[in-house]
N, C-alpha and C positions, 0 to 999 in steps of 0.2 A: 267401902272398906270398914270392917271391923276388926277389934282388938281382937286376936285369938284367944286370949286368957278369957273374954268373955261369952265364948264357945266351950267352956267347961262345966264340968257340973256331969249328975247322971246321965245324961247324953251326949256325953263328950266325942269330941270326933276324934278316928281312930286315923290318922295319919298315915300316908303313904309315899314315900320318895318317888317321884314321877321317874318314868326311866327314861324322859329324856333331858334327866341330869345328868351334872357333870360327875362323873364316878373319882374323881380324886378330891373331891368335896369343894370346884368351883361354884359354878351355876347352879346351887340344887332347888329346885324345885318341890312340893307337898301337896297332896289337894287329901281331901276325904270323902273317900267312897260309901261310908259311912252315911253320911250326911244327904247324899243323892238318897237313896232310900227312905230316909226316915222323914227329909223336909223335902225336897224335891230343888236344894241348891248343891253347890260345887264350894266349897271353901280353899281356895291355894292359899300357900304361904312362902314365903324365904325360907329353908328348916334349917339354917345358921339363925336365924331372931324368932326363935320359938312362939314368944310371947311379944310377937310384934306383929303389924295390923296382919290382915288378911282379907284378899278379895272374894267379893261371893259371887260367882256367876250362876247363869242359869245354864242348865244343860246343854242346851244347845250354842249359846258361846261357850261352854267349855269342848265342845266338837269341835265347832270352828278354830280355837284355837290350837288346838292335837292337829286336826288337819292340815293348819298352818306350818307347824314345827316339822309335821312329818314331809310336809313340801320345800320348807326350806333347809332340812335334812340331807336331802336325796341329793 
């Protein structure tokens, strides 16, 4: 985990509410897509604590985990 404030800077990551958030602003979720490109990690965060840590996965646990959500979804 890292702080996300220390993910800023000129290549800051451009954040994206996961859609399989909660849409009345419970569970929300963040990762940046951004970031897969430019470093080849996944950054999520809580996007209620902006500037609070954040996980980095590598791509492919961030698959497994989408896979995950979208199996315990269904």
């Amino acid at each position: 985990m890292v702080n996300s404030s220390t993910l800023a800077g000129p290549a800051a990551p451009q954040w994206v509410k996961s859609t399989y958030s909660d849409p009345h602003g419970g569970n929300c979720v963040e990762w940046a897509p951004s970031c897969v490109r430019a470093h080849g990690m996944v950054p999520v965060r809580d996007s209620k604590v902006p500037a609070g840590p954040a996980l980095i996965l590598t791509p492919g646990a961030w698959a497994t985990l989408v896979a995950l959500a979208r199996a315990t979804a269904a």
